[in-house]
C-alpha positions as CSV (number, residue, x, y, z in Angstrom):
1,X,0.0,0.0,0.0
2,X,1.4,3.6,-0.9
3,X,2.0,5.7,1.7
4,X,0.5,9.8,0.8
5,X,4.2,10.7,0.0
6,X,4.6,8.4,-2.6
7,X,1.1,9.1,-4.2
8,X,2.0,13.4,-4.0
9,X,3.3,15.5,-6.7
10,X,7.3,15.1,-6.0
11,X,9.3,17.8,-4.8
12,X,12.3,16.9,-6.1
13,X,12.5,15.3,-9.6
14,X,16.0,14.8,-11.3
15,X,15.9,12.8,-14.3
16,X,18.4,12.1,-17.0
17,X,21.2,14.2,-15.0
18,X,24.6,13.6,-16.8
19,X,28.3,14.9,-15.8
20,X,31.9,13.8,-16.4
21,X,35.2,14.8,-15.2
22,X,38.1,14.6,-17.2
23,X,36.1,12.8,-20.1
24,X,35.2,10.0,-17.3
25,X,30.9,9.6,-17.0
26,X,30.9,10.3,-13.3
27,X,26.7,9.8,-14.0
28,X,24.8,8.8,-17.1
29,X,21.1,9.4,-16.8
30,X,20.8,9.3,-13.4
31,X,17.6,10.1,-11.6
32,X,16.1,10.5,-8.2
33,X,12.4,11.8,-7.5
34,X,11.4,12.2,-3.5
35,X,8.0,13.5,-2.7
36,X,7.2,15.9,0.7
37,X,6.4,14.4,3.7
38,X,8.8,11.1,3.5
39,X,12.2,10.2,4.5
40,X,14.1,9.0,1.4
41,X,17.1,6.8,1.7
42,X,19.9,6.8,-1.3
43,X,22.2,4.3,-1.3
44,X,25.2,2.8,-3.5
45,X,28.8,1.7,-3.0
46,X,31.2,4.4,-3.0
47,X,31.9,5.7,-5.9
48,X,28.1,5.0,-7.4
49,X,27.5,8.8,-7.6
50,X,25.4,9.8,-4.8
51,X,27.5,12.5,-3.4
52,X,27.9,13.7,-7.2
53,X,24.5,13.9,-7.9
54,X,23.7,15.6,-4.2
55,X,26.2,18.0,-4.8
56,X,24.5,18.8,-8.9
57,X,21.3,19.4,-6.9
58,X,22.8,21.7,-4.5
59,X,24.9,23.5,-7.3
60,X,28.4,22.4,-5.8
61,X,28.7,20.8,-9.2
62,X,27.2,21.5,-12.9
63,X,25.3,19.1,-14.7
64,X,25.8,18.5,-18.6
65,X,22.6,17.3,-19.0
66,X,19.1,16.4,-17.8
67,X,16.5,18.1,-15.6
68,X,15.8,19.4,-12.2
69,X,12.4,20.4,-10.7
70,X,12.0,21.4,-7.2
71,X,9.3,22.8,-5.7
72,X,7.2,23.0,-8.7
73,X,9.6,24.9,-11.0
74,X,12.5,23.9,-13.1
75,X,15.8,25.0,-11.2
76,X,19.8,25.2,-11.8
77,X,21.1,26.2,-8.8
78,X,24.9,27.5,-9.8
79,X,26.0,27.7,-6.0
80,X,25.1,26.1,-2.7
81,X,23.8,29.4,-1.9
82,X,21.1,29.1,-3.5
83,X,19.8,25.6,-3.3
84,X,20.1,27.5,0.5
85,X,18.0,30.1,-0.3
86,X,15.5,27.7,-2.4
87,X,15.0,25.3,0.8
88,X,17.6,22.7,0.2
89,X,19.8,22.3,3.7
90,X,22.7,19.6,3.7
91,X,24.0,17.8,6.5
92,X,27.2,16.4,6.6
93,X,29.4,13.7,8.0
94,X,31.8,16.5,8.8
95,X,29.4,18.7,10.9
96,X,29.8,22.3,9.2
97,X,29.2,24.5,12.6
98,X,31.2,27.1,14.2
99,X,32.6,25.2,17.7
100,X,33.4,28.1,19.3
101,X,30.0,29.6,18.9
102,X,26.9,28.9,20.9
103,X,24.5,27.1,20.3
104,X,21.7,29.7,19.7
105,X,24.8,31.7,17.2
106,X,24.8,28.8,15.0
107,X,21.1,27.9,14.8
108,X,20.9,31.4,13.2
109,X,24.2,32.7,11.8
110,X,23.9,35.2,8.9
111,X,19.6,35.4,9.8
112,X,19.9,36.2,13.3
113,X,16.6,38.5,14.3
114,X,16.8,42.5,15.1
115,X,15.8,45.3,16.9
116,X,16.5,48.3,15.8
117,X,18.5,47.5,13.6
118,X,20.6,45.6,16.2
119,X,20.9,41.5,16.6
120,X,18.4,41.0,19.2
121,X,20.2,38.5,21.4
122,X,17.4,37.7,23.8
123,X,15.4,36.7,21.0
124,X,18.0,34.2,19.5
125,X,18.4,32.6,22.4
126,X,14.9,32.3,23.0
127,X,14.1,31.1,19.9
128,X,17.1,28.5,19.7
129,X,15.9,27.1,23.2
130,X,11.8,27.0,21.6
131,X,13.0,25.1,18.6
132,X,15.2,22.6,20.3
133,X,12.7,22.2,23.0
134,X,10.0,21.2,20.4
135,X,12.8,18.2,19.4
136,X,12.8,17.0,23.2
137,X,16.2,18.6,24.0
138,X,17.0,20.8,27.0
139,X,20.3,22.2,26.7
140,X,22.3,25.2,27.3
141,X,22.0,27.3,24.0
142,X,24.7,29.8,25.3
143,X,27.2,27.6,25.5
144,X,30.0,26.8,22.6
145,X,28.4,24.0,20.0
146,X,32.4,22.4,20.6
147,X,30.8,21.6,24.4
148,X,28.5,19.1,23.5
149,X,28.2,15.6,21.6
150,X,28.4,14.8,18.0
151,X,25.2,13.7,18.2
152,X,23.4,17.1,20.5
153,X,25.8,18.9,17.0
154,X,23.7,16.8,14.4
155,X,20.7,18.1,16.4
156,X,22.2,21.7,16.2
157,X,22.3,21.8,12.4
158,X,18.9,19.9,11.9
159,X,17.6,22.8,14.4
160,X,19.9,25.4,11.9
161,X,17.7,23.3,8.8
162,X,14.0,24.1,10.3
163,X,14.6,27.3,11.5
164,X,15.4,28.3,7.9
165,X,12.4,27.0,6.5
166,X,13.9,24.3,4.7
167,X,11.8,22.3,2.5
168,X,14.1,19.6,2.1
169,X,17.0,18.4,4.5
170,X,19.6,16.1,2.9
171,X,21.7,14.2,5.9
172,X,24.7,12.5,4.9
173,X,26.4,9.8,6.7
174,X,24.9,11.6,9.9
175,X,24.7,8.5,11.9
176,X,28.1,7.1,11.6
177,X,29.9,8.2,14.8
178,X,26.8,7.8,16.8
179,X,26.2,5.3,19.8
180,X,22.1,3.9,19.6
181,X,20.7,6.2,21.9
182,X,21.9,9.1,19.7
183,X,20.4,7.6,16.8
184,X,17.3,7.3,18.0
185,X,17.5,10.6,19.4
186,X,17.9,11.9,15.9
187,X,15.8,9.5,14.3
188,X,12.7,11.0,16.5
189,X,13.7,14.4,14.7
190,X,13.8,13.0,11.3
191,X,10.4,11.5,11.7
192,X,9.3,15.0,12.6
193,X,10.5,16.8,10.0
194,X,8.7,14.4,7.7
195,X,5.0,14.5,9.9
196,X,6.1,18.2,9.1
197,X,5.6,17.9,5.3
198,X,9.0,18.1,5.0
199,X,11.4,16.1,2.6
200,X,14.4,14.4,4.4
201,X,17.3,12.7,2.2
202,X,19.1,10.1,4.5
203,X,22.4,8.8,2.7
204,X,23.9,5.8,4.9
205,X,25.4,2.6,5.0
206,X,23.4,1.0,7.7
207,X,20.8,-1.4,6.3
208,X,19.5,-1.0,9.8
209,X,18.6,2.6,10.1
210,X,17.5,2.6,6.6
211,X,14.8,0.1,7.3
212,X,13.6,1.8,10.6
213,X,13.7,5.0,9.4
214,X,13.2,5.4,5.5
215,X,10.0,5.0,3.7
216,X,11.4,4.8,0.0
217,X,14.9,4.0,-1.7
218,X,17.3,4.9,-4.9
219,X,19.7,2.6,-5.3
220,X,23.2,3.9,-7.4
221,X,25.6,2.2,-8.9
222,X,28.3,3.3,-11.7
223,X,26.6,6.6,-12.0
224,X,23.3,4.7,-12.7
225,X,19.9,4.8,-10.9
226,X,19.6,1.1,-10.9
227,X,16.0,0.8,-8.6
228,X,13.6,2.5,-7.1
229,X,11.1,1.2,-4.3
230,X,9.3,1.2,-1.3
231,X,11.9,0.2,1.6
232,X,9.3,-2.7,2.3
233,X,9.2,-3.5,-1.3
234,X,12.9,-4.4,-1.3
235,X,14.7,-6.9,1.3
236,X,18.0,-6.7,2.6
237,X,19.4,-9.4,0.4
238,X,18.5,-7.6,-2.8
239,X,19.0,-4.3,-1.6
240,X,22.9,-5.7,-1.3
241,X,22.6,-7.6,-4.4
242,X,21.4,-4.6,-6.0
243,X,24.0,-2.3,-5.1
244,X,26.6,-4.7,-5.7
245,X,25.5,-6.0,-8.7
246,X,26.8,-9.4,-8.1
247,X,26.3,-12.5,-5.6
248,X,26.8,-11.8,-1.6
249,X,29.5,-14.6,-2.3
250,X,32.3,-12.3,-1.3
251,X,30.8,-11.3,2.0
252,X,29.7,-14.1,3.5
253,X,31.3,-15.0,7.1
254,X,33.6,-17.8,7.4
255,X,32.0,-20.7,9.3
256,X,33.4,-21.6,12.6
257,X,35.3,-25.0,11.6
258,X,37.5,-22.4,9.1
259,X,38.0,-20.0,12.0
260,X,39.3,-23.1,14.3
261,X,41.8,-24.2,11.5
262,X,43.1,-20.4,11.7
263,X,43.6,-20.9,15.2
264,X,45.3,-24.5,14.6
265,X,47.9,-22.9,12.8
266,X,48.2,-19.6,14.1
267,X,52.0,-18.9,14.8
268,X,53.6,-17.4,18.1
269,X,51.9,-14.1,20.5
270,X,53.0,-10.8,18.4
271,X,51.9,-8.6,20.9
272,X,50.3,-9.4,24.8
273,X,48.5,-6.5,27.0
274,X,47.6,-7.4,30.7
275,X,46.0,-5.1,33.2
276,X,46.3,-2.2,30.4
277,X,44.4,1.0,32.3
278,X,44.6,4.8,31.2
279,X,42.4,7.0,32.5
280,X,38.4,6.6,32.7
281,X,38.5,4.8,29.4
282,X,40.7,1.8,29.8
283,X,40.4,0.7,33.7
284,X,41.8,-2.8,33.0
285,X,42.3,-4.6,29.1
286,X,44.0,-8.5,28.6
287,X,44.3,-9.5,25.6
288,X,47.0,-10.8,22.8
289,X,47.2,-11.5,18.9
290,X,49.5,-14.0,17.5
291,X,50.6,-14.3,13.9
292,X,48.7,-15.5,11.4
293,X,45.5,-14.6,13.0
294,X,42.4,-12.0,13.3
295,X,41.2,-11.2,16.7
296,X,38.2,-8.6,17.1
297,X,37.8,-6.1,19.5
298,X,34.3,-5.9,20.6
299,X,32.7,-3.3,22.6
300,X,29.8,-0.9,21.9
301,X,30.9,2.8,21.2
302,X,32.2,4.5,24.5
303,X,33.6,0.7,25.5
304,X,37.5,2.3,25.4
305,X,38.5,0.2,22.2
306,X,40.1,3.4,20.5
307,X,41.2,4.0,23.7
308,X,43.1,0.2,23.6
309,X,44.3,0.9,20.1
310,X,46.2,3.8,21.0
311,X,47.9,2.5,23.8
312,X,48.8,-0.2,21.7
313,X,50.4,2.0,19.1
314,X,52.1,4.0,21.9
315,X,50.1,7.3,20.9
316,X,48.7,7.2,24.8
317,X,50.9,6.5,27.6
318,X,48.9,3.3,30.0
319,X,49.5,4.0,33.6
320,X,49.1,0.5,34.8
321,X,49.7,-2.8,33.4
322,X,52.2,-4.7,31.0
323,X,52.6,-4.9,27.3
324,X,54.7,-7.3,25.8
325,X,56.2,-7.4,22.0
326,X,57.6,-10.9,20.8
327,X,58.0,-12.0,24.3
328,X,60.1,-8.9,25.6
329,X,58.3,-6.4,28.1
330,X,58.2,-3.0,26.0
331,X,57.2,0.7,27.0
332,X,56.0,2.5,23.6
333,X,56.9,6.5,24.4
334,X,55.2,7.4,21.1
335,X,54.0,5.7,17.8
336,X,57.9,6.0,16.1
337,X,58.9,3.7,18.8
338,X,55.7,1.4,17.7
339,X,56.4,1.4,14.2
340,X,59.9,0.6,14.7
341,X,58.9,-2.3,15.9
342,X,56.7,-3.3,13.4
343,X,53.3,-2.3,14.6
344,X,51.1,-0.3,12.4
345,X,47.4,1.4,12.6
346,X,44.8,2.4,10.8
347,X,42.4,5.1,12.6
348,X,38.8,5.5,12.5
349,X,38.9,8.8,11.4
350,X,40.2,8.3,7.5
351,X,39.7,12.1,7.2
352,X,41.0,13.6,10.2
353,X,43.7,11.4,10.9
354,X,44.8,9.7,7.7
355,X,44.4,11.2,4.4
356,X,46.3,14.1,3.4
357,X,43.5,15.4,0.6
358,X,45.5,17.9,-1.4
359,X,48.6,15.5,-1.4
360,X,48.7,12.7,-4.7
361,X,47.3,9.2,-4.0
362,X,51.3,8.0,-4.3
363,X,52.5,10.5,-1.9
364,X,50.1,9.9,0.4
365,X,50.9,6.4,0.1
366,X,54.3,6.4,0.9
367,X,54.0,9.1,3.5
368,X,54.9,6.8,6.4
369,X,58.0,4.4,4.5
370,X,59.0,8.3,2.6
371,X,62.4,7.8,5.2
372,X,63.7,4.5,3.4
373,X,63.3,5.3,0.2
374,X,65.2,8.6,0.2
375,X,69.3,8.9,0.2
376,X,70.9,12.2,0.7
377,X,67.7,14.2,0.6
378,X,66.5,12.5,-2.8
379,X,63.2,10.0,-3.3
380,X,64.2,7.5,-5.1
381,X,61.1,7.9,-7.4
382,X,61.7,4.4,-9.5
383,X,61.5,2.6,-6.1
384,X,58.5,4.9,-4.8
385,X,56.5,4.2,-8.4
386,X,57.3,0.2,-8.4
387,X,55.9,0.5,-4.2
388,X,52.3,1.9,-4.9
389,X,52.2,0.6,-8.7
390,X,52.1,-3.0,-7.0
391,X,49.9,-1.9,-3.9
392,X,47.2,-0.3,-6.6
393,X,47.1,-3.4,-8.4
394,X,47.2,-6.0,-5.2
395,X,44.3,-4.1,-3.5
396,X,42.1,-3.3,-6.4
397,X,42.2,0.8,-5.6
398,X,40.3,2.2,-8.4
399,X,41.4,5.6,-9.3
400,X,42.7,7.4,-12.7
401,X,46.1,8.2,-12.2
402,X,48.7,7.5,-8.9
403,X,49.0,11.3,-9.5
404,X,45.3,12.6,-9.1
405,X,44.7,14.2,-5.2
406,X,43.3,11.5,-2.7
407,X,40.4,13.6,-2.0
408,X,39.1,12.8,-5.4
409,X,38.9,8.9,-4.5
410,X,35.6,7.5,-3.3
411,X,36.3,6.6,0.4
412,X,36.5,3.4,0.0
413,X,39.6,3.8,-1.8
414,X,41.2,6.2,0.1
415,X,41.1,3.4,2.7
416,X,42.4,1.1,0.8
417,X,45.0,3.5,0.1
418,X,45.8,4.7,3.7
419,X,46.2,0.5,4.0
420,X,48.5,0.3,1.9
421,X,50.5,2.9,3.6
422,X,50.9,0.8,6.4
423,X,51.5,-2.1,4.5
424,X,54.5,-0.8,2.6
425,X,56.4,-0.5,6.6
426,X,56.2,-4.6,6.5
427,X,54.6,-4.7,10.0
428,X,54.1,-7.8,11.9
429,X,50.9,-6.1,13.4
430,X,48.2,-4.4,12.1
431,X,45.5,-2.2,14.4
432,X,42.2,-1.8,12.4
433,X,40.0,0.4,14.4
434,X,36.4,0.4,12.6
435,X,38.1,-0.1,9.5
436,X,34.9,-0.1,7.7
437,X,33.3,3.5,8.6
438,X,32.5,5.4,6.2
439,X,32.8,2.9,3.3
440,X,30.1,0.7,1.4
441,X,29.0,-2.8,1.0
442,X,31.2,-3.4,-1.6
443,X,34.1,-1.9,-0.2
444,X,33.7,-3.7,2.9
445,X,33.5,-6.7,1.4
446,X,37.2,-5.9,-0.1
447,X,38.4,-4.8,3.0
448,X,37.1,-8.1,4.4
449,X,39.2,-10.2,2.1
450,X,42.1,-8.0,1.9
451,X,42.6,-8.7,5.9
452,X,41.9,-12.5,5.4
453,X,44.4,-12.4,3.2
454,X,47.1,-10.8,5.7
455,X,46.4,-13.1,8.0
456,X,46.7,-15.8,5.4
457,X,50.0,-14.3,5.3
458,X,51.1,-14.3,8.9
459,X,50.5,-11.1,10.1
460,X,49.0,-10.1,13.2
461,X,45.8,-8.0,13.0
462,X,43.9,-7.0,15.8
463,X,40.3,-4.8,14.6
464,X,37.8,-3.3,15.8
465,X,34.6,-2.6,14.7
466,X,30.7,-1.3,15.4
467,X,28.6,-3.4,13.7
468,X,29.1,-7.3,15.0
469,X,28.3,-8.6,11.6
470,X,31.1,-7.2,10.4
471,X,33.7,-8.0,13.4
472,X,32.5,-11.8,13.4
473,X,32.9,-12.4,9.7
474,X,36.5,-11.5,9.5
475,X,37.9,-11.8,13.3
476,X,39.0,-16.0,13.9
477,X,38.0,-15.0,18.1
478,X,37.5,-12.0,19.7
479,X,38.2,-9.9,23.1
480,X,34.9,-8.4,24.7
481,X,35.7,-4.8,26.4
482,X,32.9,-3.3,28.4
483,X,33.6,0.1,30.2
484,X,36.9,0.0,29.7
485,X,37.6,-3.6,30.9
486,X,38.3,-7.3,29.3
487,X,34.8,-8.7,30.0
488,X,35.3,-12.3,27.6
489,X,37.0,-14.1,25.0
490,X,35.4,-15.7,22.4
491,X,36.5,-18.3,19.7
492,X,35.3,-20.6,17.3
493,X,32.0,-21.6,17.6
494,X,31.8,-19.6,21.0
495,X,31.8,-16.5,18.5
496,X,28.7,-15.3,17.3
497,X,27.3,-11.8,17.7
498,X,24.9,-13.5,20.4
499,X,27.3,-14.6,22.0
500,X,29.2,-11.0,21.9
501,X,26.1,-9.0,22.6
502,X,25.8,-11.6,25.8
503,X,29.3,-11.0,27.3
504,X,28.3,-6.8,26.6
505,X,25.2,-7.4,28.6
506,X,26.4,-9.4,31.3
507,X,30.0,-9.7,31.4
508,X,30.9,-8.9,35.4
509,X,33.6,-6.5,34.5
510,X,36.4,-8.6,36.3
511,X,39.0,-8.8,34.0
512,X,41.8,-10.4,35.7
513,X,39.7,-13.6,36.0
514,X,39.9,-13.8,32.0
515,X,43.8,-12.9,31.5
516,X,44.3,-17.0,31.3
517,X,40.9,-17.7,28.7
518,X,42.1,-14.7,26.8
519,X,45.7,-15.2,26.6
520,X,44.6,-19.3,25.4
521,X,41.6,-17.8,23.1
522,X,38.8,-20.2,25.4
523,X,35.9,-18.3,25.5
524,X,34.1,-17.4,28.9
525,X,30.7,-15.7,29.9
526,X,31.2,-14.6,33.6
């Protein structure tokens, strides 16, 4: 049965929308219609050409071809500012507020009300504190936006959104570093917006949230609208299939009789933690990795597994417990001391922390290993250009030229890129934290076989990740951390993300009684 927003006149229609770079079809006849009053979820792998054709319709880009109606009238918005000024407000991954700003300063920059031809404060603030009072929130709007959550920021800038007027919100990725609670926080909003007559865009990766949330889908892939639907017109399984364009084959979780041969044969411990505490986050971590195996890090957000990682890498100092590197007691006093002895990690936040956008794909590449392949001040660029030639082609990063900037890779890539970085030190240990974020099905599922594959090899890898599906279909056991301490580990058949969720639940905190089922990978449920 069709829900009133799918039987109304659309507000947004894009059909037949074309656009290349550098001769390359970044879309070919791509299309996406969304009605008022529904929350509309677009979806693709990276690299499909959903953030191209979101930033046509907000004029960030310009179309060579096709049509775009909005609101009733044919439009061709040629800057963001007036997609703005037409009713079309974007959301972000990357939050686009002023921290240092209050609240009720960022709700209304640029339209704040006056009096006498004077900003009347007292009526910003009052009107910030009406607004996010009618979304359940009771919060300080004088204080700096940088005070409060990613999640009270998304609320900020959806707050921003209405009190514009905006006809239609697209939210991009806006869920990805948020714990449950704040999603369902934001999802009330959402559904508000919509009971408002009000068009919401939600790009994710979640199947999840796009079920609970979402009323219709567009599915993308290789610049292409490939389906439209109802969201309970479409299942999970073909909504993967679909964006994929190809069998789930490559994604499916190795059973646990594969996982136990892994552990047969794993080799000796690369790297042992016990009693690891630093501040509130980490109060008391055991676990260990050997070679030639995949242990997951399981925890819910907030747990302290970044936390772990960076103690691991020596990028935090731990003020109790021992850590132990090939059998010899070590204290990292910074990450050059970890990588020096062969430890290397990838970060959650690709963006922040790991691409360097304006820099070339091989530069960026080589950024860490840049030391050893330089003599008297001079790159040796033959060496350099064999290095990420053979990383390009052994990872499958899909890009035009080792030249281009990073920032014009889908994220996906960059990843795979920012992998490969760390690859090219020849570590013995690899720390994955959420290695997936960000990225699509597809992606994910390359990411999942390019770490089977280094463990294939004998290397250590220790990951982390949010979404259990994920963890338990590449990890061979994992180490259970809840507020900050080693509640369980799991192995084999033992590991499921029942059996994960369990330990969360109900694990009694006591780490020390685990040190001995962690460091022999037998599972335990206090």
């Amino acid at each position: 049965m069709e829900t009133p927003a799918q039987t109304a006149r659309p507000l947004l229609d894009m059909q037949d929308i074309d656009i290349s770079f550098g001769g390359v079809a970044a879309l070919r006849h791509a299309r996406l219609t969304v009605a008022a009053g529904e929350v509309h979820a677009l979806i693709g792998q990276n690299g499909a050409g959903k953030s191209t054709l979101i930033k046509i319709l907000t004029g960030a880009y310009r179309r060579s071809g096709g049509t775009i109606r909005f609101d009733g009238r044919d439009v061709d918005f040629r800057t963001p500012k007036e997609a703005r000024e037409a009713g079309i407000s974007t959301i972000y991954q990357e939050i686009n507020l002023v921290p240092f700003r209050s609240v009720a300063e960022n709700i209304f920059l640029g339209r704040e009300p006056r009096r006498f031809g004077m900003i009347d404060w007292k009526s910003v603030r009052a009107k910030a504190k009406a607004l996010l009072d009618s979304f359940g929130l009771q919060i300080d709007v004088e204080k700096p936006v940088r005070d409060y959550s990613t999640a009270i920021q998304q609320m900020v800038a959806l707050a921003r959104a209405v009190s514009s007027d905006a006809k239609m919100v697209i939210m991009d990725e806006s869920t990805s570093s948020l714990d449950e609670r704040e999603v369902e926080l934001l999802f009330n909003v959402v559904r508000r917006l919509r009971d408002d007559g009000r068009a919401v865009i939600f790009v994710s990766h979640r199947l999840d949230e796009l079920y609970a949330l979402c009323d219709r889908v567009t599915v993308m892939r290789d610049g292409q609208t490939v389906a439209e639907s109802a969201m309970e017109g479409m299942d999970k399984l073909q909504l993967v299939t679909t964006m994929l364009g190809r069998t789930l084959a490559a994604v499916v979780q190795e059973d646990s009789a594969v996982k136990e041969a892994n552990l047969a044969k794993r080799g000796g411990v690369a790297l042992s933690a016990e009693g690891l505490a630093s501040g509130a986050k980490v109060t008391n971590v055991t676990l260990d990795v050997h070679a030639g195996e995949a242990v997951g890090l399981a925890g819910l957000l907030g747990s302290g597994r970044t936390e772990t990682m960076r103690l691991l890498f020596g990028a935090d100092r731990p003020q109790r417990g021992t850590l132990t590197i090939d059998g010899k007691p070590v204290a990292l006093k910074s990450p050059q001391d970890a990588i020096a002895r062969g430890i290397a990690y990838l970060t959650e936040d690709r963006k922040a922390e790991g691409i360097v956008p304006e820099l070339s794909v091989r530069d960026n590449l080589t950024l860490v290993c840049l030391r050893t392949l330089t003599k008297r001040g001079v790159v040796d660029v033959a060496r350099q250009r064999e290095i990420v030639d053979g990383f390009i082609e052994s990872l499958g990063i899909k890009l035009r030229s080792p030249d281009q900037p990073i920032r014009e890779l889908s994220g996906g890539n960059q990843q795979k890129v920012l992998l490969a970085r760390w690859l090219a030190t020849d570590p013995k240990l690899l720390l994955l934290d959420e290695p997936t974020r960000g990225i699509d099905v597809g992606a994910k599922a390359d990411v999942a076989k390019i770490v089977r594959e280094l463990r294939d090899s004998g290397l250590a890898v220790l990951l982390s990740a949010s979404e259990l599906e994920e963890l338990t279909a590449v990890a061979d056991r994992a180490v259970v951390i809840r507020d900050g301490e080693t509640v369980a580990g799991l192995d084999g058949a033992r590991m499921s993300e029942a059996s994960i969720m369990d330990a969360i639940a109900y694990g009694s905190g006591e780490a020390s009684t685990l040190a001995q089922a962690v460091g022999t990978s037998e599972g335990t449920k206090p």
